[in-house]
C-alpha positions as CSV (number, residue, x, y, z in Angstrom):
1,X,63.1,-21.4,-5.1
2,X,65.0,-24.3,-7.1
3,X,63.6,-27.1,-8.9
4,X,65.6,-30.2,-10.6
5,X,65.1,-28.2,-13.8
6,X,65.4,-24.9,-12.9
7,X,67.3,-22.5,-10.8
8,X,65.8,-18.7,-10.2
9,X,68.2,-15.7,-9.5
10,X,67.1,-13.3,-7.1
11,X,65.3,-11.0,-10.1
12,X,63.1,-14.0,-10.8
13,X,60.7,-14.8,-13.2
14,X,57.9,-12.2,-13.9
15,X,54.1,-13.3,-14.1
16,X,54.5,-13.7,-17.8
17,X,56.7,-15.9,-19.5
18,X,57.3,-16.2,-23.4
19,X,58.5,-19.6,-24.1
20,X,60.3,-20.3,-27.2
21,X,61.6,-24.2,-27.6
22,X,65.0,-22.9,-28.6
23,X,67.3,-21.3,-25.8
24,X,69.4,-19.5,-28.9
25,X,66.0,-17.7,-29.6
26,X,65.1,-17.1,-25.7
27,X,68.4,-15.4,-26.1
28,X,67.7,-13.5,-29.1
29,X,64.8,-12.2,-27.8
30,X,66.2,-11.3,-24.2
31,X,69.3,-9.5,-26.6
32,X,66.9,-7.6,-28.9
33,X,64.0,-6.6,-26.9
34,X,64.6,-6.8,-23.3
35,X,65.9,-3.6,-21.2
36,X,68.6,-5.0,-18.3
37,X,68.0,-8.9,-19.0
38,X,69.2,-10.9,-16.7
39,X,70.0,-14.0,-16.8
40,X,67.4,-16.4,-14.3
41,X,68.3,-20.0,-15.3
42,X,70.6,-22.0,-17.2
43,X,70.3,-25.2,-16.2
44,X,71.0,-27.9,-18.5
45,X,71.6,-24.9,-21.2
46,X,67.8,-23.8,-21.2
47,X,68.4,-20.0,-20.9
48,X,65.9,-18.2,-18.7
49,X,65.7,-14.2,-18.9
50,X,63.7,-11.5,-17.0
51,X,64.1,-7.9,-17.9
52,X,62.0,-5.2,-19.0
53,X,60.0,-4.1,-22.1
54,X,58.4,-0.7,-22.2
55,X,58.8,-0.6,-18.4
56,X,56.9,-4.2,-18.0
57,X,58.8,-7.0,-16.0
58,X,59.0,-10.1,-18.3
59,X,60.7,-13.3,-18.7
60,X,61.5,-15.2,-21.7
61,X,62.8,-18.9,-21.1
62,X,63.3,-22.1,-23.7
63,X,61.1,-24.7,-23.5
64,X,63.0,-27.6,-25.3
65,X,61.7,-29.5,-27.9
66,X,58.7,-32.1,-27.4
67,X,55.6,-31.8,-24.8
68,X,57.1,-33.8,-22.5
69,X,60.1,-31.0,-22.3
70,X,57.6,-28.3,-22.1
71,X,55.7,-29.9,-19.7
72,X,57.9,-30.1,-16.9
73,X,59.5,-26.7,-17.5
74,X,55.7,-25.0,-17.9
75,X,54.7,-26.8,-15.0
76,X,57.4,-25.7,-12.4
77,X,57.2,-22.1,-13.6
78,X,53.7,-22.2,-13.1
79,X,53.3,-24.0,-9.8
80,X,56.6,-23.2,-7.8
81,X,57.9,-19.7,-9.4
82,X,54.0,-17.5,-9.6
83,X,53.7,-17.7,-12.9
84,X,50.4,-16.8,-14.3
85,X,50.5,-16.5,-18.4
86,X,52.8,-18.8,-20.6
87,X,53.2,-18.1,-24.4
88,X,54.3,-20.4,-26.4
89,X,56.4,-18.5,-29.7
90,X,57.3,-21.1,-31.8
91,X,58.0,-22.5,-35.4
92,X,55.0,-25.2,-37.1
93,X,54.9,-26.8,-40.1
94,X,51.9,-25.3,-42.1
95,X,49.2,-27.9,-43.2
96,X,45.9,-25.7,-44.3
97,X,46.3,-24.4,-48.0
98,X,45.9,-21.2,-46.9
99,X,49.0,-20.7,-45.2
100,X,52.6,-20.1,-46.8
101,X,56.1,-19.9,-45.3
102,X,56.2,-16.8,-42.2
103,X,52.4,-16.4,-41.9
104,X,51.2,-16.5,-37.8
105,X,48.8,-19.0,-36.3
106,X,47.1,-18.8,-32.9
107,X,46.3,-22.0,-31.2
108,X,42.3,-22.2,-30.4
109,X,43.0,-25.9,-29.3
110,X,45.6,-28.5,-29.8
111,X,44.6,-31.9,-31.4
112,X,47.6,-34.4,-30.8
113,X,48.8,-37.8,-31.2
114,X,50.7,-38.0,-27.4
115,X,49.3,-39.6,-24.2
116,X,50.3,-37.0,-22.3
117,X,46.2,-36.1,-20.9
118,X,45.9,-39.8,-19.6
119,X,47.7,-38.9,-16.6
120,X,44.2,-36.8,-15.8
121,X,42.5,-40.2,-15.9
122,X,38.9,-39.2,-17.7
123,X,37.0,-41.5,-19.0
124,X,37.2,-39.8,-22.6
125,X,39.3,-37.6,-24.6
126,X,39.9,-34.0,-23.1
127,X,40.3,-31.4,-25.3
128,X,42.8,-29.1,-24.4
129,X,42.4,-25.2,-25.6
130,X,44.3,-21.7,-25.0
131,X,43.1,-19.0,-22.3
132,X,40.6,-16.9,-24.0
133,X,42.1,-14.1,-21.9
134,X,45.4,-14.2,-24.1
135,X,43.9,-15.1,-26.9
136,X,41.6,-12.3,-27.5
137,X,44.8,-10.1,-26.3
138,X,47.1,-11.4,-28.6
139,X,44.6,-11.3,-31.8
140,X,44.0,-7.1,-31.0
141,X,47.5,-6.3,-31.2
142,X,48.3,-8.4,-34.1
143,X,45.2,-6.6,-35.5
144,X,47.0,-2.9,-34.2
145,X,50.3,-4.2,-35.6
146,X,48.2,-5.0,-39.2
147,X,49.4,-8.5,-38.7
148,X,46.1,-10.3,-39.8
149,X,46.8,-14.3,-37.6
150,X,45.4,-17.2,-38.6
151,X,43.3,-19.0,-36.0
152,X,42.5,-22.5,-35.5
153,X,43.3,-25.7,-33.9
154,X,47.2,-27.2,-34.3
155,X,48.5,-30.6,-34.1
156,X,51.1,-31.3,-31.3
157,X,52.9,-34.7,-32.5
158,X,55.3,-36.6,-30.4
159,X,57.2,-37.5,-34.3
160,X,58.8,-35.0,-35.8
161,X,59.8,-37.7,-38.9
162,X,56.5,-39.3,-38.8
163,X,56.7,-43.4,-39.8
164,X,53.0,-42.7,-41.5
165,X,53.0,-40.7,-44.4
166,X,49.6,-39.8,-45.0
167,X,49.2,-38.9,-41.2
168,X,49.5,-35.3,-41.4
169,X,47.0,-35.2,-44.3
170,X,44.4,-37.0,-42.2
171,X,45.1,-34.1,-39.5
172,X,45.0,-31.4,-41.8
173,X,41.5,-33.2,-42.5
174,X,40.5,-33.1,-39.1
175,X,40.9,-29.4,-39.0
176,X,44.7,-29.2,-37.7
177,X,45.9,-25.5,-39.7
178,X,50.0,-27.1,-38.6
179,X,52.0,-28.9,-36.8
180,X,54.3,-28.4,-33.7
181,X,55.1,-30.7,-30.8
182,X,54.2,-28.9,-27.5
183,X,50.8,-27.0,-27.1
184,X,48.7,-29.9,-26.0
185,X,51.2,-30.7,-23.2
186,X,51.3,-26.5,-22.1
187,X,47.1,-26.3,-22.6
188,X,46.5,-29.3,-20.4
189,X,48.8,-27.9,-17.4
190,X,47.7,-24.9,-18.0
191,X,43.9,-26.1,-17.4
192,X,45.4,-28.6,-14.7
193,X,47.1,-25.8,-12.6
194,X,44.6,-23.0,-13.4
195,X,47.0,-20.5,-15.1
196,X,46.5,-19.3,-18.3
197,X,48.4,-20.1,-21.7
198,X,48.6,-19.6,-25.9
199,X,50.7,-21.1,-28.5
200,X,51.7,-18.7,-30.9
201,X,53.2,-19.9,-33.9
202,X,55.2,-19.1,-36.9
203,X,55.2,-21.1,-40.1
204,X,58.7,-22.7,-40.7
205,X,58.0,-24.9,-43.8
206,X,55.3,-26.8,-45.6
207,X,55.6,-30.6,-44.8
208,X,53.6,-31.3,-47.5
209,X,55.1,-29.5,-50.5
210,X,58.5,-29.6,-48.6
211,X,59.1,-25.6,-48.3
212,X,61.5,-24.7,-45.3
213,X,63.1,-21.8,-43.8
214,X,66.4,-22.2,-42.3
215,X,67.7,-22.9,-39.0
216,X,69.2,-19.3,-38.8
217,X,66.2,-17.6,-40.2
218,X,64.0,-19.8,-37.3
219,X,66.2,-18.4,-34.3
220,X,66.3,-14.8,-35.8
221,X,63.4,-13.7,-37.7
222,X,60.1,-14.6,-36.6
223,X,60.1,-10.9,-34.7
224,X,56.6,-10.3,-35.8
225,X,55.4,-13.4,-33.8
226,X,58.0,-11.9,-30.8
227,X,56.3,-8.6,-30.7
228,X,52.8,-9.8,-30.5
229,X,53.6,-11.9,-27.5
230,X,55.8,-8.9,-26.0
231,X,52.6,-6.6,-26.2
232,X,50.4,-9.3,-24.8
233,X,53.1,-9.4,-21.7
234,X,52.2,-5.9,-21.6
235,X,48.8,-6.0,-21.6
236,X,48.4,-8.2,-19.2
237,X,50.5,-6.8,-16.7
């Protein structure tokens, strides 16, 4: 099976993907964790690896940058390659008080500023959340790991430099624990296509005291975030 965006080798993808935005960290974790990783896809440079963790087939592929990025890759894995659970290991930028530079958050819902749900033509706003199923996975092996996650809504946001100042702080009002830009977009084809999904995330920097971790330290050291979703692949196999 090929689509315009990706192109599967004959190991394919296995019925859990972990879907980091950056193809440097796909590789990273298919280098580090993975037994025999293959290579799936490289199309357009967005690295796609299946191998093995403690015996259990799983694939690891980028997701680019933005929602509408991770909606078309998200939505070809899970319609034309079997893919059942996607989830999302990525870097947000921490709005609640309580959270400081490296501390996890697990996406109950994602609030967002895109129009990326109007293609489902509702006459309202839809709501898009995670699969319970992972979820509840995920938190008991943080909890085994004594990772303790924070849990809550995020904000996907189409602007990364946001024109509007005081916009995050109105989102961080509305109960938004931090930012990122594609969870809404993976929830809502996720609920669309009836597979199952999770945004884990990792807190890069603090937008609103201007903490930040760097670039390097983004691709290569958010391995307690890795884990969690490796073990949840695990699980669920």
């Amino acid at each position: 099976m090929n689509t315009p965006h990706i192109k599967e080798s004959t190991l394919g993808f296995a019925k859990t993907v972990l879907m980091p935005g950056d193809p440097l960290r796909s590789k990273f974790i298919a280098e580090t964790f993975l037994e025999n990783a293959e290579l799936v896809n490289n199309v357009r440079g967005i690295h796609g690896y299946t191998g093995y963790y403690k015996g259990h087939k799983v694939s690891v592929m980028a997701s680019g940058m933005g929602m509408p990025s991770i909606g078309i890759y998200s939505y070809e894995l899970y319609k034309f390659f079997g893919v059942e659970n996607i989830i999302r290991i990525g870097s947000a930028g921490g709005l609640a008080e309580c959270l400081k530079l490296r501390d996890i958050v697990f996406g109950i819902g994602a609030n967002t500023n895109s129009s990326y749900g109007t293609q489902y033509g509702v006459n309202g706003t839809i709501a898009p959340t995670c699969s319970y199923k992972l979820l509840k996975a995920s938190v008991e092996i943080a909890e085994e790991l004594g990772i303790t996650p924070v849990i809550g809504n995020l904000l996907s946001s189409d602007t990364f430099y946001d024109a509007d100042t005081e916009a995050l702080i109105k989102w961080k009002n509305a109960g938004s624990l931090a930012v990122e830009m594609e969870a809404a977009a993976l929830y809502l084809n996720a609920i669309h296509l009836g597979k199952n999904a999770l945004a884990i995330c990792t807190i890069s920097d603090l937008p609103l005291t201007g903490e930040s971790l760097c670039a390097e330290d983004r691709q290569n050291t958010f391995t307690q975030m890795m884990e969690i979703a490796l073990e949840t692949a695990v699980r669920l196999d």
